[in-house]
N, C-alpha and C positions, 0 to 999 in steps of 0.2 A: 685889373682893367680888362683884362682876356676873358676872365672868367664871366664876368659882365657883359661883356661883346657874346658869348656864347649864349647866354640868357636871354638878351633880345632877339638874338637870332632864333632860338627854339617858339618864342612867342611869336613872333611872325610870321611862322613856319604854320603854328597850329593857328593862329586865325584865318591863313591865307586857304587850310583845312575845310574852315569851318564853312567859310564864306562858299567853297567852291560844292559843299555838299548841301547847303542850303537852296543855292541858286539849283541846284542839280534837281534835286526833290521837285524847287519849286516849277521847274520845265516841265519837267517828267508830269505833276499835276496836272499844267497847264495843259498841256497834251493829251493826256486820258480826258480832261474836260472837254475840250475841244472836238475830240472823238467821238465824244458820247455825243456831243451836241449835232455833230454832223452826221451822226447816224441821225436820230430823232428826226431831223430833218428831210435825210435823204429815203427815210421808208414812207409812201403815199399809203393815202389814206380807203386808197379807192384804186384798182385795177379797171383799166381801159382797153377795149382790143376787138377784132373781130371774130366773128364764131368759126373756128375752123372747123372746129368738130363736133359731133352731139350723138350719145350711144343713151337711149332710151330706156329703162329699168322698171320692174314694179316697183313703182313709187318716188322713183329718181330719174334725173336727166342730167347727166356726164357732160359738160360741156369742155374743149379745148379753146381756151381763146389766146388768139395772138394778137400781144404787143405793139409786134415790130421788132421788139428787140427780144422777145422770148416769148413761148408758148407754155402758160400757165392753166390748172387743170381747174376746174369749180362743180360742186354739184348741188345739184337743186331738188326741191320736192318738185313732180312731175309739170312740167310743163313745158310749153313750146315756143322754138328757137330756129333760128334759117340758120343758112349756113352764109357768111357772107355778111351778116349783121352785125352791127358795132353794138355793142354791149359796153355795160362797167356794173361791180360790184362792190360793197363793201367788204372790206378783209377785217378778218380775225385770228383767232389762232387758225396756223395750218397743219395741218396733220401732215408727219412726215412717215414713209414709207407707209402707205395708207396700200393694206392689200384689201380686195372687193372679193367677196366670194363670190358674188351672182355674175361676176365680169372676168373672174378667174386671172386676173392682172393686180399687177403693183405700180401705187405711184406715189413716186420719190416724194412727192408735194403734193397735196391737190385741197382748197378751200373749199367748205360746207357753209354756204348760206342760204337765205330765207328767198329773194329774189332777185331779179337783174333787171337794172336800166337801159331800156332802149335809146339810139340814137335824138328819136323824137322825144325822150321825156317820160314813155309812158313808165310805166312798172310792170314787169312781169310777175304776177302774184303765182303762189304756188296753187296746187291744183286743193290741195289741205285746206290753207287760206283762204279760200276763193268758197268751198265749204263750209267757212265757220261762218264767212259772213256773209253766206248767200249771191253772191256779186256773180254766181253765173245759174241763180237758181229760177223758177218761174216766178211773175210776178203774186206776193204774199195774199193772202184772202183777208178783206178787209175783214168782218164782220162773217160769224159762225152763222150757216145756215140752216142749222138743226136741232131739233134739241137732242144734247147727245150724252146721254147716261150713261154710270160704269157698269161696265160689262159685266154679267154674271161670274162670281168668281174669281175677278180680278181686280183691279185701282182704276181711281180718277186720277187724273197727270199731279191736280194739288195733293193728293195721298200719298203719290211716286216723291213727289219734291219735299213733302212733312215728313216722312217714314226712308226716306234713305237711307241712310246709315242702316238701318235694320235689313233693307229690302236688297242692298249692295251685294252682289255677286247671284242671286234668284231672279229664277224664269215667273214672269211676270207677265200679265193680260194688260190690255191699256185699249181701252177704245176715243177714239180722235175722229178730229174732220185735219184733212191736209190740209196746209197752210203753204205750205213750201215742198218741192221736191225737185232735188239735183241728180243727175243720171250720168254713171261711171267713172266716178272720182275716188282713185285711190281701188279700183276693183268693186265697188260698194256703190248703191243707191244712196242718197242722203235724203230723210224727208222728216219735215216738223210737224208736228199735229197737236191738236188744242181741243178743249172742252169745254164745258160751262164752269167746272171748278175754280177756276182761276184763269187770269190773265196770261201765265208762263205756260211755253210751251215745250214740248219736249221731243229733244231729236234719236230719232230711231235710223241705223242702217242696216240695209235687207238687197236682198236678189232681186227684190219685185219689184215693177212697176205699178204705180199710181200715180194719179190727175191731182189737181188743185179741186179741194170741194170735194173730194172724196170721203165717206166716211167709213173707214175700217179698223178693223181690231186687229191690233199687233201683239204678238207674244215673241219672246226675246229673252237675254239674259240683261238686268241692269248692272252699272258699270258707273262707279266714280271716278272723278279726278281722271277722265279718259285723256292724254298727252297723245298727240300726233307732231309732236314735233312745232321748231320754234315760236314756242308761245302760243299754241293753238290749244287750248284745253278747254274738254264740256267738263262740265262739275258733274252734270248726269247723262246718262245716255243709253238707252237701250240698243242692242248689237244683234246684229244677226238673226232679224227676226220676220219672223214667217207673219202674213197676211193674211186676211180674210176678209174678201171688201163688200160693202152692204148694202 
């Protein structure tokens, strides 16, 4: 009978075990879920704040904006910010101890994005962006007013666009009538020009200034798959190229 009394007691001992490390797990689970889920929750999707600070770079704008409850760092391809304006951005990865050569500083935090949202709505497009799609360029030249053949020596823009691959990295002739030209974006002229060869045209950046309706010969080096950052890529583009207007 003792021996039996002992036996039950062992067993209710190790169920009372089992129970208690079951339930245990299962808190402990509930918990880490629960965590996880109130993080997810509690990281926003978008930073709000006004501009306290803005340090200007080639090619970038350093923004500090403040929360209210903390001062967070963002930086943008170039462009323009007050001081005292409410801002919000979309977050991403942030880079952490992010050191700047050209600012000779470290910061502990700071976000790289494409643009920032004003108070009113509008978009701050970057100075790149605003390049690729013309949005601060002269207005386009409907209709070629010349007849404008290739250059001795050199390609029609349709030869530039058939023969790339071969032509990719060579100093190249191209003669155009301007369609489009942006002035000081990024250090660089931006101007498109066109010919009778085809409908596409092709963008060259240069030192020089030119008008809309101009017809000049550009010499330069061609360049595929050109990347300026967040999604702005020419598939072709001539760089750096010297002018001769006609």
């Amino acid at each position: 009978m003792t021996l039996r009394i002992k036996y039950l007691l062992i067993l209710c001992v190790c169920l009372s075990a089992g129970l208690l490390i079951t339930n245990t797990i299962g808190a402990g689970h509930a918990a880490q879920t629960d965590s996880a889920v109130g993080i997810q929750q509690d990281v926003p999707s978008t930073i709000d704040g006004k501009v306290s600070k803005s340090i200007n770079v080639p090619g970038y704008t350093y923004v500090e904006v403040d929360t209210g409850d903390d001062k967070i760092w963002a930086a943008v391809p170039s462009t323009s910010v007050t001081i005292g304006e409410q801002v919000s951005f979309s977050i991403g990865i942030p880079m952490q101890n992010f050191y700047s050569k050209t600012l000779q500083r470290n910061f502990p935090v700071i976000y790289f994005v494409d643009h920032f949202i004003t108070d009113d709505g509008a978009t701050s497009m970057s100075a790149a962006a605003a390049a690729a799609h013309g949005s601060i360029s002269q207005e386009p030249v409907a209709e070629l007013s010349a007849d404008i053949s290739k250059v001795e020596g050199g390609n029609s823009i349709a030869e530039v666009h058939a023969q790339k691959d071969e032509l990719n990295g060579e100093t190249i002739r191209v003669r155009g009538q301007v369609t489009k030209f942006t002035a000081g974006v990024l250090g660089k002229n931006w101007v498109h020009i066109r010919d009778r060869s085809t409908t596409n045209d092709l963008t060259v950046t240069t030192d020089a200034t030119v008008a809309a309706s101009d017809v000049v010969i550009f010499e330069g080096k061609l360049a595929l798959d050109k990347d300026f950052g967040y999604g702005y890529i020419y598939s072709v583009i001539l760089e750096d190229a010297s002018v001769t207007k006609e």
